[in-house]
C-alpha positions as CSV (number, residue, x, y, z in Angstrom):
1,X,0.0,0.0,0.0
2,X,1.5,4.0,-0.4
3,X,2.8,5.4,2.2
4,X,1.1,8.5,3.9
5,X,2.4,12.0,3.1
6,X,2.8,13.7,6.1
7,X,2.0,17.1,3.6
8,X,-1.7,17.1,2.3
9,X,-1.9,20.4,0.0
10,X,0.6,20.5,-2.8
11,X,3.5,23.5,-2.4
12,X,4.0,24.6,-6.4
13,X,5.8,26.5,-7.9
14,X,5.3,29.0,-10.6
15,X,6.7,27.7,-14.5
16,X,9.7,30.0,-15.0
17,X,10.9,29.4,-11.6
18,X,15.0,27.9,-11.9
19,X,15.2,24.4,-10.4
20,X,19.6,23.7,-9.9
21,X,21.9,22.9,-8.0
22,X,25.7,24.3,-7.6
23,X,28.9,23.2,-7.3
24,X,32.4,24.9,-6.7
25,X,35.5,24.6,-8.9
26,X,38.2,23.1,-6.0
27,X,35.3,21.1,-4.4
28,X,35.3,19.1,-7.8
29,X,37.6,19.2,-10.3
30,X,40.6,18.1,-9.6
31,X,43.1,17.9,-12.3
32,X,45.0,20.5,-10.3
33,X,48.5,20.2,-12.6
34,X,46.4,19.5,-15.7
35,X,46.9,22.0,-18.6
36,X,48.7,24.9,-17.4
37,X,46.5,25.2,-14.0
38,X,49.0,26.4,-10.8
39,X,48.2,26.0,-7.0
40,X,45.6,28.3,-5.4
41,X,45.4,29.1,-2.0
42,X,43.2,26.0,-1.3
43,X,45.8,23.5,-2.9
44,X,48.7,25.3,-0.4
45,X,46.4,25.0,2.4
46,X,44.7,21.5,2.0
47,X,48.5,20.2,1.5
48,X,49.5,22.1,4.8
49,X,49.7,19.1,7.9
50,X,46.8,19.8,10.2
51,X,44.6,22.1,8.1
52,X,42.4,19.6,6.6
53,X,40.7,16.2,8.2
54,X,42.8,13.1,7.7
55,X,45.2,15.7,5.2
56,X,42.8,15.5,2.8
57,X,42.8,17.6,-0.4
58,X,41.5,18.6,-4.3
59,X,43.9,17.0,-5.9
60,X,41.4,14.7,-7.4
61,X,38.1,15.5,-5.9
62,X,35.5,13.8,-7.6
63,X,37.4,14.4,-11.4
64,X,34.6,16.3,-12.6
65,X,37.0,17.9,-15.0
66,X,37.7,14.8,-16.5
67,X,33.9,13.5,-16.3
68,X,32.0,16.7,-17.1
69,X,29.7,14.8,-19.3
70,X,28.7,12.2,-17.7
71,X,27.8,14.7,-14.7
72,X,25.8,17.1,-17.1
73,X,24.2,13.9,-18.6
74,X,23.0,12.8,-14.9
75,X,21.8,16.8,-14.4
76,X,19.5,16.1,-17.3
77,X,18.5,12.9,-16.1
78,X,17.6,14.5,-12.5
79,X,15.3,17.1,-14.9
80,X,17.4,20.1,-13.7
81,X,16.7,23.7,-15.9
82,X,19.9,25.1,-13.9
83,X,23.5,24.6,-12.7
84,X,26.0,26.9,-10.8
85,X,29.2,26.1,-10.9
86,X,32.2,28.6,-10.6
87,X,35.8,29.2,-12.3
88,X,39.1,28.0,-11.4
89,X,41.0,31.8,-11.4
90,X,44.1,29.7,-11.7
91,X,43.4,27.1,-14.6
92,X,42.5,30.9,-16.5
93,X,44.8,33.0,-15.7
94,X,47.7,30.7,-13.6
95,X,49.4,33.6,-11.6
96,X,46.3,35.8,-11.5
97,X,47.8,38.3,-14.0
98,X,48.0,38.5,-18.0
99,X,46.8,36.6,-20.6
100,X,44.5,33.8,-20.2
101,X,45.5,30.0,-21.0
102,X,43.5,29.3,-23.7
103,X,43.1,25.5,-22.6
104,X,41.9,26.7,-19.2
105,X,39.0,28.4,-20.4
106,X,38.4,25.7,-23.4
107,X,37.4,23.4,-20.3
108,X,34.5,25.9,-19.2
109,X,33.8,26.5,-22.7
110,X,32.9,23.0,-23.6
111,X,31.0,22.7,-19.8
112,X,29.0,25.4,-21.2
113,X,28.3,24.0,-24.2
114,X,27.3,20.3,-22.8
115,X,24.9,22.6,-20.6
116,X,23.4,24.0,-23.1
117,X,22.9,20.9,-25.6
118,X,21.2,19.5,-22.3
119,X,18.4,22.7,-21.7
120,X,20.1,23.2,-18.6
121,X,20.7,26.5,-17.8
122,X,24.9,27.8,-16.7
123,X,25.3,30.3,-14.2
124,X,28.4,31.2,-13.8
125,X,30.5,32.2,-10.2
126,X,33.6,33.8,-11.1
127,X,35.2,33.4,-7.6
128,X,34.6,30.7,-5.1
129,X,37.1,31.4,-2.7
130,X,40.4,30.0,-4.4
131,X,42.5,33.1,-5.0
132,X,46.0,31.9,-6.9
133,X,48.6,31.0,-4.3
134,X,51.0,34.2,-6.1
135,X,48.3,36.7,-5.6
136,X,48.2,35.8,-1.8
137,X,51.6,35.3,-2.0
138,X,51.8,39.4,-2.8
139,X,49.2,40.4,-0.2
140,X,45.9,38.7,-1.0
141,X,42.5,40.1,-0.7
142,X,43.9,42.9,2.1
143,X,45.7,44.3,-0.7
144,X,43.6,46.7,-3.4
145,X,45.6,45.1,-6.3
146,X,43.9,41.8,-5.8
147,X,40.6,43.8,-6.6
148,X,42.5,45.4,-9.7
149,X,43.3,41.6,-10.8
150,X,39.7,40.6,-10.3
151,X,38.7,43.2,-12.3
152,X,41.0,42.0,-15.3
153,X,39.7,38.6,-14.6
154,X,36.1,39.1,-14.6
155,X,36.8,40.7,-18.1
156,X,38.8,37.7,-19.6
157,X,36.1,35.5,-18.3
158,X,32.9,37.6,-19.5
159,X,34.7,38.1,-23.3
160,X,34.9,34.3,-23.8
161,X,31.6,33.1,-22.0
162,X,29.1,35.6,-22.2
163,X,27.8,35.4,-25.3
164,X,26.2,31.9,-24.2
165,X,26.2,32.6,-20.4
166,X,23.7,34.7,-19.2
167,X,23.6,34.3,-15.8
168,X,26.9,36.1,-13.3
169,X,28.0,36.0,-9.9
170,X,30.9,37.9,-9.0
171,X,31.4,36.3,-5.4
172,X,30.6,33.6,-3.6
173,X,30.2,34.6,0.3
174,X,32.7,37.1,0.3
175,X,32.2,37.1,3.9
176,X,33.9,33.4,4.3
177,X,36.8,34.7,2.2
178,X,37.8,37.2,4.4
179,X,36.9,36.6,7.7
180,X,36.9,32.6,7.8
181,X,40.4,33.1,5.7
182,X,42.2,35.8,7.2
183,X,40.3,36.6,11.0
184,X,39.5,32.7,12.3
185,X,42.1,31.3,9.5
186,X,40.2,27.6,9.4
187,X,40.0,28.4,5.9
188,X,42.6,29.7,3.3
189,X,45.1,31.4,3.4
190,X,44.6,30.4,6.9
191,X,45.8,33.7,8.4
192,X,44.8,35.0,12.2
193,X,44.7,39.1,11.8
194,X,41.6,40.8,12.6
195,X,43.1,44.1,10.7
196,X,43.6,42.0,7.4
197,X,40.1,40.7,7.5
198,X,38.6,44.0,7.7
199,X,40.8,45.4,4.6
200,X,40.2,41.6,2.6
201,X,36.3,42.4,3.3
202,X,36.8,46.1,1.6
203,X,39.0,44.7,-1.6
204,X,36.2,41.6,-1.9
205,X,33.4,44.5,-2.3
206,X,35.6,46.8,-4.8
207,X,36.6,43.4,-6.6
208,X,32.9,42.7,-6.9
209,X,32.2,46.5,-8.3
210,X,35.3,46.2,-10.5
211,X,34.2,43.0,-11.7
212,X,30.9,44.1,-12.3
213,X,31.5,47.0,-14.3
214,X,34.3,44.8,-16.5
215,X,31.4,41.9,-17.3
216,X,29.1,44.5,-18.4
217,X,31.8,46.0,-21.1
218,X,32.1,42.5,-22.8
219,X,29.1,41.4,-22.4
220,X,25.3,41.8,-23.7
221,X,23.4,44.0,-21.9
222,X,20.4,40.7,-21.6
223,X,23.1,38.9,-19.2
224,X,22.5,39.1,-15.4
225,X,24.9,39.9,-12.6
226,X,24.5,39.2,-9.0
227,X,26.4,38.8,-5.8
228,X,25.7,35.4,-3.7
229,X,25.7,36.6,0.4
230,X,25.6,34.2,2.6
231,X,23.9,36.7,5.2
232,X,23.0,35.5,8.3
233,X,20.0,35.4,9.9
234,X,21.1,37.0,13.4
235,X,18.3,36.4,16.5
236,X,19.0,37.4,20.0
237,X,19.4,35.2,23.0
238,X,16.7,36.8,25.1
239,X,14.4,39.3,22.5
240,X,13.9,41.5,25.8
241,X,17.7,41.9,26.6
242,X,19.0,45.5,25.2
243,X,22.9,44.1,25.6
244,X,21.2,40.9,23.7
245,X,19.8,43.4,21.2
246,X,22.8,45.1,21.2
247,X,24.7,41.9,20.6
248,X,22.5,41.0,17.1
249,X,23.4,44.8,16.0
250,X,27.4,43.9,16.0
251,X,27.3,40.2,14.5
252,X,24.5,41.3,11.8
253,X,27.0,44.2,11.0
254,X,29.8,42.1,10.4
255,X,28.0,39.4,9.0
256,X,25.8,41.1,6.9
257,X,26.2,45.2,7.2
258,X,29.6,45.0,5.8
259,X,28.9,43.7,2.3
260,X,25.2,44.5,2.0
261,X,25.9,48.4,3.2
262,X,28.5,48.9,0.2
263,X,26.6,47.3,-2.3
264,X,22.8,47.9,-2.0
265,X,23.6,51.5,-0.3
266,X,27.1,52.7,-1.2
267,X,27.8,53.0,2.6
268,X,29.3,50.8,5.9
269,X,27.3,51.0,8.8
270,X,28.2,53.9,10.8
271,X,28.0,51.1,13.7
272,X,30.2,49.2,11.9
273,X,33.0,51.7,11.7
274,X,32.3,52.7,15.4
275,X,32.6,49.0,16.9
276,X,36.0,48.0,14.7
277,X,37.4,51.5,15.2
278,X,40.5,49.9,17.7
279,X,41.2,47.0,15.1
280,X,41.2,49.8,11.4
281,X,40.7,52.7,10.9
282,X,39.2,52.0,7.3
283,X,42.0,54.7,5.8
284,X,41.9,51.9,2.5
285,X,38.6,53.0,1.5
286,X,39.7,55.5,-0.8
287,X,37.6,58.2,-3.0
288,X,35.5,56.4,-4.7
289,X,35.4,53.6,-3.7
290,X,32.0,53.0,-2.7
291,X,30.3,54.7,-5.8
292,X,32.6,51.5,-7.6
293,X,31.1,48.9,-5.4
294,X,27.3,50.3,-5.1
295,X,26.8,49.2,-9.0
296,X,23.2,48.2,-9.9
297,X,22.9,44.6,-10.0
298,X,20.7,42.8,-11.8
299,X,20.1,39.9,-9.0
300,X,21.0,38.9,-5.5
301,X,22.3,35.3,-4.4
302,X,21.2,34.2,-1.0
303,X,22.9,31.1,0.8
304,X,20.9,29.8,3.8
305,X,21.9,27.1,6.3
306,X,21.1,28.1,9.5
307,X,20.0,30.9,11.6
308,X,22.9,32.0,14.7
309,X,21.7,32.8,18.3
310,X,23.8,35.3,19.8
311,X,23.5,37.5,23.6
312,X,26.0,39.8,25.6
313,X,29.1,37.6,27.0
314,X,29.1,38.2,30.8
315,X,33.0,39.0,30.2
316,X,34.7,39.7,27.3
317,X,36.1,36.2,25.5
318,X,39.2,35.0,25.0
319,X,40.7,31.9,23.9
320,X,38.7,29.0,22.3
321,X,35.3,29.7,21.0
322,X,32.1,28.3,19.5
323,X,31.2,31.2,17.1
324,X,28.0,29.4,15.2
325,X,30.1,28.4,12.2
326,X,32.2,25.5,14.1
327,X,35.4,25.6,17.1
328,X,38.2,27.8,16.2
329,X,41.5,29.4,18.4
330,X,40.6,32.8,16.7
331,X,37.6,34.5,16.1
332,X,36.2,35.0,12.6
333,X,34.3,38.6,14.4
334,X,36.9,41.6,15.0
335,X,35.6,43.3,17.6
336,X,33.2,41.5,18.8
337,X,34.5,40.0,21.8
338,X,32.0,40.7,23.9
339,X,29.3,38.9,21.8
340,X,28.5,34.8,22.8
341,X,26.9,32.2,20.6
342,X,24.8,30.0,21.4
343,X,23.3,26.6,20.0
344,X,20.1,27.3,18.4
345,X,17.5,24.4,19.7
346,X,16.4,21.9,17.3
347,X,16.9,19.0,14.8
348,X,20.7,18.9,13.4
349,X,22.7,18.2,10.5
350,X,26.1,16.4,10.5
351,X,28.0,20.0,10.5
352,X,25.9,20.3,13.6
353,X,23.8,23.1,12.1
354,X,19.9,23.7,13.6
355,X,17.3,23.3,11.2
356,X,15.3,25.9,10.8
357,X,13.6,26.4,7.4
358,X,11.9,29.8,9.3
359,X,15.5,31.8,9.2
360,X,15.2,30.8,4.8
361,X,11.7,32.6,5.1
362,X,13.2,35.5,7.0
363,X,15.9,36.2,5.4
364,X,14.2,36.3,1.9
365,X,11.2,38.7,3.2
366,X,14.2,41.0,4.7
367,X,16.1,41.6,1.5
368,X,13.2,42.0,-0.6
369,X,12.7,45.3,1.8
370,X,16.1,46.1,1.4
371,X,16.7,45.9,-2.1
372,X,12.9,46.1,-3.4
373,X,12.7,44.9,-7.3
374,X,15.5,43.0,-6.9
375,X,15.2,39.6,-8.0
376,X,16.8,37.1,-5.4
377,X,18.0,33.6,-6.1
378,X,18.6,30.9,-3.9
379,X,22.3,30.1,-4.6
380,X,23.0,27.5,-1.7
381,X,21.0,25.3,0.3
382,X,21.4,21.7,1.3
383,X,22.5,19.6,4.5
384,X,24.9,17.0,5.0
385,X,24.1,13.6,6.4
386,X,26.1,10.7,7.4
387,X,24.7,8.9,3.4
388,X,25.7,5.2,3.2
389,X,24.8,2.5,0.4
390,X,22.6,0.4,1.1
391,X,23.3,-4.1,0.5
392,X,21.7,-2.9,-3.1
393,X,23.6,0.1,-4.0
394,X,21.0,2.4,-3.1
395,X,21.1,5.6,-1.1
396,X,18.5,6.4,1.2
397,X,18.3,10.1,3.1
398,X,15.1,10.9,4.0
399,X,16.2,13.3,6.3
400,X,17.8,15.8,3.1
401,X,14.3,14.8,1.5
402,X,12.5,16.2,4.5
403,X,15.2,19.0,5.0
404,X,14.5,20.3,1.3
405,X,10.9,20.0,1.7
406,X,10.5,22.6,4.4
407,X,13.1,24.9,2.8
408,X,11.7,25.0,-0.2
409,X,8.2,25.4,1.4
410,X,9.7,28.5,3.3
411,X,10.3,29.7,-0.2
412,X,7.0,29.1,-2.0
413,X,5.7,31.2,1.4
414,X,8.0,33.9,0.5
415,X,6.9,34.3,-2.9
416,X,3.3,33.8,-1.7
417,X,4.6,37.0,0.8
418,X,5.4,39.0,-2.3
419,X,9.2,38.1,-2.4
420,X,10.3,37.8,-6.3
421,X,12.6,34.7,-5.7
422,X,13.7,33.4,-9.1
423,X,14.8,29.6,-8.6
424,X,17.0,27.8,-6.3
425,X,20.2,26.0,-6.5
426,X,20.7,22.8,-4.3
427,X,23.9,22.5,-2.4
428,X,25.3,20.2,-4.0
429,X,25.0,18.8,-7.0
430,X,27.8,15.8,-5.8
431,X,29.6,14.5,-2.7
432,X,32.7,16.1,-3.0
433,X,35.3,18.0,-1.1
434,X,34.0,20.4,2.0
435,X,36.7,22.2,2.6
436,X,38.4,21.9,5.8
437,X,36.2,19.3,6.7
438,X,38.2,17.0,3.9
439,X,35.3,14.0,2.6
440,X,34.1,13.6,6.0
441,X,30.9,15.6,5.4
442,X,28.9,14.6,2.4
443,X,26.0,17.2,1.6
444,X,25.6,16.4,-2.5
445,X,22.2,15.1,-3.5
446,X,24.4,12.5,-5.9
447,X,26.5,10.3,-3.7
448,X,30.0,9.7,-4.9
449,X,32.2,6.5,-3.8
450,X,35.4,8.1,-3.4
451,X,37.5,4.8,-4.3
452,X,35.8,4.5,-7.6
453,X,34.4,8.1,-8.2
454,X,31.2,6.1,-9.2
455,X,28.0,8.0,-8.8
456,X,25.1,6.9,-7.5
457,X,21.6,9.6,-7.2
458,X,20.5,9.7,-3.6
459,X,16.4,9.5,-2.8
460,X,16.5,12.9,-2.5
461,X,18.3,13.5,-6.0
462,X,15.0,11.6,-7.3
463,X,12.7,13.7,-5.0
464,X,14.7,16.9,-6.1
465,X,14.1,15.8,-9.7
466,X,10.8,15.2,-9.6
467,X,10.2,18.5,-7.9
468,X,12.0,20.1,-10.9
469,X,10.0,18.4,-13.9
470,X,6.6,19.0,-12.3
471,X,7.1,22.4,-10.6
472,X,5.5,20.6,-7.2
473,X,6.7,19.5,-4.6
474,X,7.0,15.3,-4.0
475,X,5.5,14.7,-0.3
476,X,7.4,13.7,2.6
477,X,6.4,9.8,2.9
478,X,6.6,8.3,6.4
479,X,7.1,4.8,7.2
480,X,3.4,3.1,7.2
């Protein structure tokens, strides 16, 4: 007999609206000596001792450069209109200066192309966090030439692909780049100064308005270009508690205020500036510079995983510290050491992230009253789980199936709330490399035996896809 859905009305969505899912160049490729490609800060700092679980690094990833096809072929298969994936800086342009290397880009050119000759729609991130190892070896994103070289990039990039490319993002959670890279340093370059992280956050936003104003001299004025935030949905310990309240202020500042404030308004936070003043004294934001960044764009990416619970620390803190995006010996939030996290309650994922498909919900309804008539995407959502085969090969993960039902539900509320959300990209496509967390985590809706690199579509791939060819969402079955 069927099983009951535990969801009686059906959530739909309306027929232009993007069904994807994204990926991230170092996350997948692999091939990272392969046709002129140099090291990027990721390859340095996955091959540094103690940086990554077990040692564990791109080199190979899940060889998607060598096995694009068969991956776009099982996108089609799934029914999937879109797919973001972003650009290895170093396979283009190998020291992040000069010409590009033709073969470099010939790989993204025949991705696009297999896209296409599929129906599914590219969208393209030109950064995802893997700077070239010589531009952090002359500074990295604290220095304003790193912006300059973006710029140039951007440019090679858009003058090859955007005749057939319409869709752009510039960054991809620029806030991760500078603050989980140069503050916290669990990430790369793995650097610990609170200064540097401030000044990498500036040169991220003047990259992006650098970037932006390059694509849009190469390419046709039809293609879109957006900025994907992973903003955080910032909630206060005890709602009643001015220090509590006080506490949200600084972290959605940092989190949020510091890129959303240059790029939707052409200004920091005042409260920003005031609450950092002993770490910078923002001297590198030259003339300018914020007319550059605060370009119109013609979309905004949201990434969503979980809300963060925050209050007034009883003294200031020191040391180790849980600051809501896992343990680290430095914190990822200059100046903001009086400022404690806190667990949010509920169901987990294996990253040990609550969740909360409300904070999707709010966060959606908040930008669409900051940035009215600006379309929003989803650009990352998903959960990892602990997936194993089953004695028949399958995968079964309910739990992503049930995750992705209430997020996507938050959505169709959203739009039903007057949000104009365009489509939504599942994080991820594949199993493949999470960063500092080496295999161990495994959040792609395709699971992929690392020994063999064989794929194999999880139930919630097959939910995903049914969800994208009918424009309704499957129910959530229970066990009869």
């Amino acid at each position: 007999m069927p099983e009951p859905a535990t969801s009686a009305t059906p959530v739909t969505f309306p027929p232009a609206f993007l069904w994807g899912a994204a990926t991230s160049a170092y996350q997948i490729e692999g091939a990272v000596r392969e046709d002129g490609r140099t090291p990027s800060i990721w390859d340095t700092f996955s091959h540094t001792p103690g940086k990554t679980v077990g040692g564990e690094h791109g080199d190979i990833a899940v060889d998607h450069y060598h096995r694009y096809r068969d991956d776009v072929a099982l996108m089609a298969d799934l029914g999937l209109s879109a797919y973001r994936f972003s650009i290895s800086w170093s396979r283009v342009q190998p020291t992040g200066r000069g010409p590009a290397v033709q073969v470099g880009l010939d790989f993204y050119r025949r991705l696009v192309d297999e896209l296409l000759a599929h129906g599914i729609k590219p969208a393209i991130t030109l950064y995802h966090w893997d700077l070239p190892q010589e531009l952090e070896d002359a500074g990295g994103w604290p220095e304003r030439e790193t912006a300059l070289r973006f710029a140039d990039y951007a440019q090679i990039v858009g003058e090859a692909l955007g005749d057939r490319v319409e869709n752009w993002i510039t960054l991809n959670e620029p806030w991760c780049s500078a603050f989980l890279g140069y503050a916290s340093g669990v990430h790369a370059p793995g650097r610990t100064d609170p200064e540097a992280s401030l000044r990498a956050a500036h040169h991220l936003n003047l990259a992006h308005g650098l970037g932006t104003s390059a694509l849009r001299s190469v390419m046709p004025a039809r293609n879109s270009i957006a900025i994907s935030l992973n903003s955080s949905v910032v909630r206060p310990l005890s709602p009643s508690d001015p220090a509590d309240l006080a506490a949200v202020r600084k972290i959605d500042d940092l989190a949020n205020g510091v890129f959303h404030g240059p790029i939707l308004r052409g200004a920091y936070p005042q409260t920003l500036l005031s609450a950092t003043e002993s770490i910078t004294d923002w001297s590198y934001v030259l003339d300018g510079d914020l007319r550059t960044i605060n370009q119109p764009l013609d979309a905004l990416g949201l990434n969503y995983y979980t809300p963060t619970l925050v209050s007034a620390a009883e003294a200031p803190l020191t040391g180790p510290r849980t600051d809501g995006h896992g343990a680290s010996s430095h914190s990822p939030w200059p100046g903001a050491d009086d400022v404690a996290f806190h667990q949010t309650p509920g169901e987990r994922t294996e990253m040990g992230w609550t969740i909360d498909p409300t904070g999707l919900h709010e966060l959606i309804m908040r930008y669409t009253r900051e940035a009215p008539g600006l379309p929003l995407y989803i650009t990352e959502n998903g959960a990892a789980y602990d997936d194993k085969p089953d004695a028949d090969g399958k995968v079964h993960d309910p739990e992503r199936i049930a995750y992705l039902h209430g997020h996507l539900s938050a959505v169709r509320r959203a739009l039903t709330d007057g949000a104009d959300v365009r489509g939504y990209y599942l994080w991820s496509l594949l199993d493949n490399f999470e960063w500092a967390y080496g295999y161990d985590k495994r959040f792609g809706a395709v699971y992929v035996d690392y020994a063999t690199l064989a794929r194999t579509p999880k139930s919630s791939a097959l939910w995903y896809g049914q969800a994208a060819r009918t424009g309704t969402l499957p129910p959530v079955r229970t066990a009869p």
